[in-house]
C-alpha positions as CSV (number, residue, x, y, z in Angstrom):
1,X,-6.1,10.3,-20.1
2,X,-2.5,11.0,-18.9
3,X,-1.3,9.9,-15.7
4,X,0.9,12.0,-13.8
5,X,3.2,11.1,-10.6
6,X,4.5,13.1,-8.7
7,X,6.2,13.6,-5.7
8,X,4.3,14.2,-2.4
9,X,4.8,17.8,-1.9
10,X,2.3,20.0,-0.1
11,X,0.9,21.5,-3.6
12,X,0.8,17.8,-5.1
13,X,-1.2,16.8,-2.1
14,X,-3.3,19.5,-2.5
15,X,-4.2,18.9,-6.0
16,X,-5.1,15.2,-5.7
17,X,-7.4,16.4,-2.5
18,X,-8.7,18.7,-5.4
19,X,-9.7,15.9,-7.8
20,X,-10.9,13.5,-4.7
21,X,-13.0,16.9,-4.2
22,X,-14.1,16.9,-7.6
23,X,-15.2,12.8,-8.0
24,X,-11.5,11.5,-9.5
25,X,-9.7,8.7,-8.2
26,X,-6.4,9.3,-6.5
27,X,-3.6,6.9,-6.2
28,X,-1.5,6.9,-3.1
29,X,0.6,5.3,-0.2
30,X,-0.4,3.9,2.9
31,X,2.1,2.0,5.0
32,X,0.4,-1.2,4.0
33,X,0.2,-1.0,-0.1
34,X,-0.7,2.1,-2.6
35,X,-4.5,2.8,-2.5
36,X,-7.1,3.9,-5.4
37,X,-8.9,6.4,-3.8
38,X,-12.6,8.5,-3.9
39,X,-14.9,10.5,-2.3
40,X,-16.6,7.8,-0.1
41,X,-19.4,9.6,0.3
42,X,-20.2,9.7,-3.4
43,X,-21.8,6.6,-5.0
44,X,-20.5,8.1,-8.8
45,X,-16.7,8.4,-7.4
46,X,-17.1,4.6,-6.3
47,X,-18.4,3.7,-9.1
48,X,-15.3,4.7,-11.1
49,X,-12.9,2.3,-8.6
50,X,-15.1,-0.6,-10.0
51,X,-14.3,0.6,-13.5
52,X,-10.6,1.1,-13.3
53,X,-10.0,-1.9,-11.2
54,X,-12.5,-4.0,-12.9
55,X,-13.4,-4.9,-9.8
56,X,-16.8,-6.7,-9.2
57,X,-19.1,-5.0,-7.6
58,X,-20.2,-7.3,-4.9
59,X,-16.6,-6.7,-3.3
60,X,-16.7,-4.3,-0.2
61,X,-14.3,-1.4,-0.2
62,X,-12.6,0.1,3.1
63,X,-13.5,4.0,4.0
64,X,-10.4,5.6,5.5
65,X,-10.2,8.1,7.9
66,X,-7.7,10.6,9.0
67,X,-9.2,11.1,12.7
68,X,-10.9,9.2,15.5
69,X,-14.1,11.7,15.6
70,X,-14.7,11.1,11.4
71,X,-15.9,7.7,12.9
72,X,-19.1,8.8,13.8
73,X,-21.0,10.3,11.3
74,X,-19.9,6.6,9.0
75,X,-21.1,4.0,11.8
76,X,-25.3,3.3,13.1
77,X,-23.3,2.2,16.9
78,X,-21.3,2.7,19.4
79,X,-17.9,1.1,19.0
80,X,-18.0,-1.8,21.2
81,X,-15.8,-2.0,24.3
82,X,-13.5,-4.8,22.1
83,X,-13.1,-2.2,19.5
84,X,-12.8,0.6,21.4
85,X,-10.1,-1.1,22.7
86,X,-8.3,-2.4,19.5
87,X,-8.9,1.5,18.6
88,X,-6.9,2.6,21.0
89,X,-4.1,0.1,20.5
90,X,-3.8,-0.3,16.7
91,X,-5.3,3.1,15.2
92,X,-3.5,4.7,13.6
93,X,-2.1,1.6,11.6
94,X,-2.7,-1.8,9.2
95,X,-6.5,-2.7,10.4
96,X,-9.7,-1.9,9.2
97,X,-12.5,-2.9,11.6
98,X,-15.8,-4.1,10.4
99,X,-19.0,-2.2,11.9
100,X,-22.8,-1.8,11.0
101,X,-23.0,1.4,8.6
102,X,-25.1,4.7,8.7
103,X,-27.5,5.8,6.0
104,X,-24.3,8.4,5.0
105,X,-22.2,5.7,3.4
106,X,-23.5,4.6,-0.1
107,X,-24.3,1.3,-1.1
108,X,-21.4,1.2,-3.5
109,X,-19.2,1.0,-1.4
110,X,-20.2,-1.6,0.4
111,X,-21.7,-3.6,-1.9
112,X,-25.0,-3.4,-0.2
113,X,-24.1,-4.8,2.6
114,X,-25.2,-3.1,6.3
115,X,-21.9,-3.0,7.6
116,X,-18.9,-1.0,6.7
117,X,-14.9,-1.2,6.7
118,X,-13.1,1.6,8.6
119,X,-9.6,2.5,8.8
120,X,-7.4,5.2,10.0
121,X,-3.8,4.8,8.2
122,X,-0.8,5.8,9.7
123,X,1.8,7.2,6.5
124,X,1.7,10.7,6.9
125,X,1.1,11.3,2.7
126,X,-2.4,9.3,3.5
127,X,-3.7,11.1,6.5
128,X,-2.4,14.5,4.9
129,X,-4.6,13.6,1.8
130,X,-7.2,12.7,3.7
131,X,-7.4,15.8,5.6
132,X,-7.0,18.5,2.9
133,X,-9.4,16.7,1.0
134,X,-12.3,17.0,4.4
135,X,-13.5,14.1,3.4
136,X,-13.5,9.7,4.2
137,X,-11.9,8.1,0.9
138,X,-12.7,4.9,0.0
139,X,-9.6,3.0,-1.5
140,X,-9.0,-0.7,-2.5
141,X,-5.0,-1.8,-3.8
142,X,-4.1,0.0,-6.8
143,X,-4.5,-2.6,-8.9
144,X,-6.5,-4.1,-11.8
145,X,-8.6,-6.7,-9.9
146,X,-7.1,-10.0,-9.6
147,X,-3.6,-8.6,-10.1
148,X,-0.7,-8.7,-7.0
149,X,-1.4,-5.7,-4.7
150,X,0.9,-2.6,-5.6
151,X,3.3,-1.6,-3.1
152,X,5.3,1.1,-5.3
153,X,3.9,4.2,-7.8
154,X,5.5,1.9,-10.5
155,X,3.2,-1.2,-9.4
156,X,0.3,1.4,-10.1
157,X,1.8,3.0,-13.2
158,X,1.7,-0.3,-14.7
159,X,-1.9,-1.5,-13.9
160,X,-3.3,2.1,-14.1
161,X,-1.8,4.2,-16.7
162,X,-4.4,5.8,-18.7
163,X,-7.2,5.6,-16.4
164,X,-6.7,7.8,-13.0
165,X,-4.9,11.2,-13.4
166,X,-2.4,11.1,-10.1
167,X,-0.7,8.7,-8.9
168,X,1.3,10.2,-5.4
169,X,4.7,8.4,-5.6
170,X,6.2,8.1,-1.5
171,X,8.3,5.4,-2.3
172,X,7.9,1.7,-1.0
173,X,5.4,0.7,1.4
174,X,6.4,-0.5,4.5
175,X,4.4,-3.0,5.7
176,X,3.8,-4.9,2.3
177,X,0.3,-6.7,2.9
178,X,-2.9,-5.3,3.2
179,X,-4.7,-4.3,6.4
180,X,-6.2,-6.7,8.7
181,X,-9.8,-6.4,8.7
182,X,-11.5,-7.7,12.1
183,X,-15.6,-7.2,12.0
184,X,-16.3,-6.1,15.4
185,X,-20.4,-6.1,15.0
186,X,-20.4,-9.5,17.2
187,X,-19.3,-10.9,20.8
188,X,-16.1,-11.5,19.6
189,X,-14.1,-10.2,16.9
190,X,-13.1,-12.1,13.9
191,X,-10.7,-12.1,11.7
192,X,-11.7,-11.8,8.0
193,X,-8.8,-11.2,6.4
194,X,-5.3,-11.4,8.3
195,X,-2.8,-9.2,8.0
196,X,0.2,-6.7,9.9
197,X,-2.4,-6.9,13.2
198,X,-2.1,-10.5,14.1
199,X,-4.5,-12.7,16.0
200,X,-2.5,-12.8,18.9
201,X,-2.1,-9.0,19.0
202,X,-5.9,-8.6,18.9
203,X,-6.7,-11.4,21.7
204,X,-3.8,-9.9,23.8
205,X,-5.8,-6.4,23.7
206,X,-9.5,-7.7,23.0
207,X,-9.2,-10.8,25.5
208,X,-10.6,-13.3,22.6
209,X,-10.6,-13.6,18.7
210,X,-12.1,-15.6,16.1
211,X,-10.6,-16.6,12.6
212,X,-13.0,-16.9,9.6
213,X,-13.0,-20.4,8.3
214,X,-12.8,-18.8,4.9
215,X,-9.3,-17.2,5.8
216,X,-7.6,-20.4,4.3
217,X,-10.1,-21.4,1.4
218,X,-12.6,-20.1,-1.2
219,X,-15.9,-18.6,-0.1
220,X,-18.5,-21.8,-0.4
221,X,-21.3,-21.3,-2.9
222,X,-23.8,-18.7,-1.5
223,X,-21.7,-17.1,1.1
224,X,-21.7,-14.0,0.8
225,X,-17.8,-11.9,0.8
226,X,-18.0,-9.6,3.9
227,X,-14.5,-8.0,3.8
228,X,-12.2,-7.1,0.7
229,X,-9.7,-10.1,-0.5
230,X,-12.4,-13.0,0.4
231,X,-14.5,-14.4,-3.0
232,X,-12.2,-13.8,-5.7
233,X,-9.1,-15.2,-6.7
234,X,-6.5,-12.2,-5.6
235,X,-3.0,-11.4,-6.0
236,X,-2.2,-13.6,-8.5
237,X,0.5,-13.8,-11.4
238,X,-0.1,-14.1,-15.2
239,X,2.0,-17.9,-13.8
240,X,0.5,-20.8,-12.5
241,X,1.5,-20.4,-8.6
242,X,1.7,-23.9,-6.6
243,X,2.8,-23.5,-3.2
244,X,4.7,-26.4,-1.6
245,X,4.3,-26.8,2.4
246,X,6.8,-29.3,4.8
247,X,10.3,-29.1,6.3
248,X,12.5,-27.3,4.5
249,X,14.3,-30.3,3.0
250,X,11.3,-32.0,1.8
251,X,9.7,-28.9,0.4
252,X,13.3,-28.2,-1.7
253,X,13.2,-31.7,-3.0
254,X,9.5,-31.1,-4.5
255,X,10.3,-27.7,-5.4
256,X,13.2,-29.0,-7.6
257,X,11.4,-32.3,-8.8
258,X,8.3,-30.3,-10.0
259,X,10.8,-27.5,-11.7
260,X,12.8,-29.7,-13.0
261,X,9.6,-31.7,-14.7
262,X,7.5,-28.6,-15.8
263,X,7.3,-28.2,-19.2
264,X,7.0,-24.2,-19.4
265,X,9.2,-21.3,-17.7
266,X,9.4,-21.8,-13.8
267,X,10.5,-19.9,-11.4
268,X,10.8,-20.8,-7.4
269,X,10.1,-18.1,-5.2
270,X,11.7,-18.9,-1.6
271,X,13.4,-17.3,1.6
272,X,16.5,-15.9,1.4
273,X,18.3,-18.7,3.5
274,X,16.9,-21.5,1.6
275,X,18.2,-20.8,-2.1
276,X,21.7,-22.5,-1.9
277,X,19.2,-25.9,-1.7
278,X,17.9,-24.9,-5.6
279,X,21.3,-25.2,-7.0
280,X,21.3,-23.3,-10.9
281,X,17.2,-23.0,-10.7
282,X,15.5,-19.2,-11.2
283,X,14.7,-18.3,-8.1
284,X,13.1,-14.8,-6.6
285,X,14.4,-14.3,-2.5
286,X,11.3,-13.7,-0.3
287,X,13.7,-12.4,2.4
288,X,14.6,-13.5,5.8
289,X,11.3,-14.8,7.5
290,X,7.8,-14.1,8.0
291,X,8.1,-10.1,8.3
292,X,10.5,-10.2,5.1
293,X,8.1,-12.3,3.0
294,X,5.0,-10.4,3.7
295,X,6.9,-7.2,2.5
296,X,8.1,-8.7,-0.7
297,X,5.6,-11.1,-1.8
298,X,3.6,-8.7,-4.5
299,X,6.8,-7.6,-5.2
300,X,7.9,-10.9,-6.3
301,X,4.8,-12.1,-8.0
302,X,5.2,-8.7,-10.1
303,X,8.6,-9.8,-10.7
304,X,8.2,-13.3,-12.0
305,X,5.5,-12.0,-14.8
306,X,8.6,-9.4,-15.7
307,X,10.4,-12.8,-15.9
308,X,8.0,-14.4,-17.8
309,X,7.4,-17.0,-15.5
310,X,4.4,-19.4,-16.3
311,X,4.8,-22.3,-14.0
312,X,6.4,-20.9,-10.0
313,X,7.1,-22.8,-6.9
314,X,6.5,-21.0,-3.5
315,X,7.6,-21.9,-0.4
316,X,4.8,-21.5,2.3
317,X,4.7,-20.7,5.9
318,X,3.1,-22.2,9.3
319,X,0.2,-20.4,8.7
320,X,0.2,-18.5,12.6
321,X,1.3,-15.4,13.7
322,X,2.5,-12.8,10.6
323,X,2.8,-16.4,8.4
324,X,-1.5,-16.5,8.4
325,X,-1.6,-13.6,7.0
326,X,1.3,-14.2,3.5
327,X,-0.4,-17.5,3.2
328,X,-3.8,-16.0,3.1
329,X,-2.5,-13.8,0.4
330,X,-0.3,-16.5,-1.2
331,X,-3.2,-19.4,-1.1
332,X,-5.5,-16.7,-2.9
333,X,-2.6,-16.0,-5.7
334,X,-2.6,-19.7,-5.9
335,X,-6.4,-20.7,-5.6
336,X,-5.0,-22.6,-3.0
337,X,-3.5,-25.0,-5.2
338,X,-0.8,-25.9,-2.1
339,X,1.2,-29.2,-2.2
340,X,2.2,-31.0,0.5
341,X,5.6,-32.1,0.8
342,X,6.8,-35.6,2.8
């Protein structure tokens, strides 16, 4: 199979709602990171996510939606009053919100589970394809499984060459991490998987929120993932990723002691106003703060395996606010191998 990309003009647009139509995947931009979309409402078009990801299949996928009243026909209740609420304040945008699933959405898609993932992105070349193609399309990251999220066409060139036909190329994504996803069946919602939508932002609109104890570790033995980006080991370089934690000037002096006695390649991946204090080391900038490391983090782990990087340092965050959400993503790169600095 040859993949093309092309540009996101009307007739390019039209043709990948065409093969969504037809049971193909699709991959495209959302303001968050490129998606590999199908026909949500076909259990064979799912099926062929799981093959070209290599995805297992007791990971959940999120069904995306280009308009409030597409909601319906996908969910067995009412929205609750706290997601009507988050609905109205975040949709369009980076969350997915978790409820309990109609007979209409396959088990595929959400790996049998009775609930399902909803969002309503907000980059124009995802709603368009969405709409011309009349139909909810389920999409995980562009990515083999495993692999650091894709937030250009050449991220999913690389990992899926050969094995989806289109690949809708609208530049960079914006946002850089994936959605948050908040499941809304209970009391109160909880946070599954952090992201763009903070906690704050959801207690400020919902009144209350809960963070999953398995935001910041592996899934225990037996529990069951309810969200995407929860069981496996995600994001992650070909490298061995430890991530060092403390003030900045303790975490420098590990980062350079543990560089400085590895025995392979290594690579220290760190904010931008912190690399004068690694001296001649290979280093990758993670930008500014928070907001600048969430948008380049996959970026830079795709980077260091173009490097050839097999032992990297990263600096981490307080995990609150945006900085729960890039350690979330950077603990799973790591399997939480994180190193704490005194």
């Amino acid at each position: 199979m040859i993949t093309q990309v092309l540009s996101p003009s009307e007739g390019a647009i039209c043709e990948a709602a065409k093969l969504i139509f037809e049971g193909e995947l699709v991959g495209f931009p959302t303001e968050t990171v490129y998606g590999l979309g199908a026909n949500a409402l076909d259990a064979k078009a799912v099926q062929k996510i799981f093959d070209a990801k290599g995805r297992p299949g007791d990971n959940p996928l999120i069904v995306h939606i280009s308009h409030i009243q597409h909601l319906a026909p996908l969910v067995r209740e009412r929205p609750s009053a706290a997601a009507k609420a988050l609905i109205d304040a975040y949709w369009p945008g980076p969350m997915t919100l978790i409820f309990p699933k109609s007979t209409l959405v396959p088990a595929a898609v959400t790996a049998g589970l009775d609930t399902v993932a909803v969002r309503m992105p907000s980059h124009p070349i995802a709603r368009r394809l969405i709409e011309v193609s009349a139909l909810p399309i389920a999409a995980p990251s562009a990515n083999r499984s495993g692999r650091p999220s894709p937030t250009t066409a050449k991220h999913v060139l690389e990992d899926m060459s050969g094995r989806i036909p289109l690949i809708l190329d609208g530049g960079p994504c914006q946002v850089g991490l994936e959605s948050t996803v908040i499941d809304v069946t209970g009391c109160v919602p909880r946070v599954l998987r952090p992201g763009g939508i903070t906690p704050e932002m959801i207690a400020r609109v919902a009144g209350n929120v809960e963070v999953d104890g398995s935001v910041m570790r592996p899934l225990k033995e037996g529990e069951t993932p309810r969200s995407p980006g929860m069981k496996y080991r995600h994001y992650a370089p070909k490298g061995n990723l430890t991530i060092v934690q403390g003030s900045p000037d303790a975490v420098a002096r590990e980062i350079c002691r543990l560089y400085d006695e590895a025995k392979s390649p290594a690579l220290i991946l760190a904010l931008q106003p912190n690399l004068c204090r690694y001296g001649g080391r290979k280093t990758i900038s993670l930008g500014m703060n928070a907001e600048g490391m969430a948008h380049n983090l996959f970026d830079a782990l795709r980077k260091a395996d173009e490097m050839g990087a097999e032992v990297i340092f990263s600096e981490g965050l307080d995990a609150d606010g945006l900085g729960l959400a890039v350690m979330n993503r950077l603990g799973r790169a790591a399997a939480f191998h994180i190193v704490h600095a005194s």
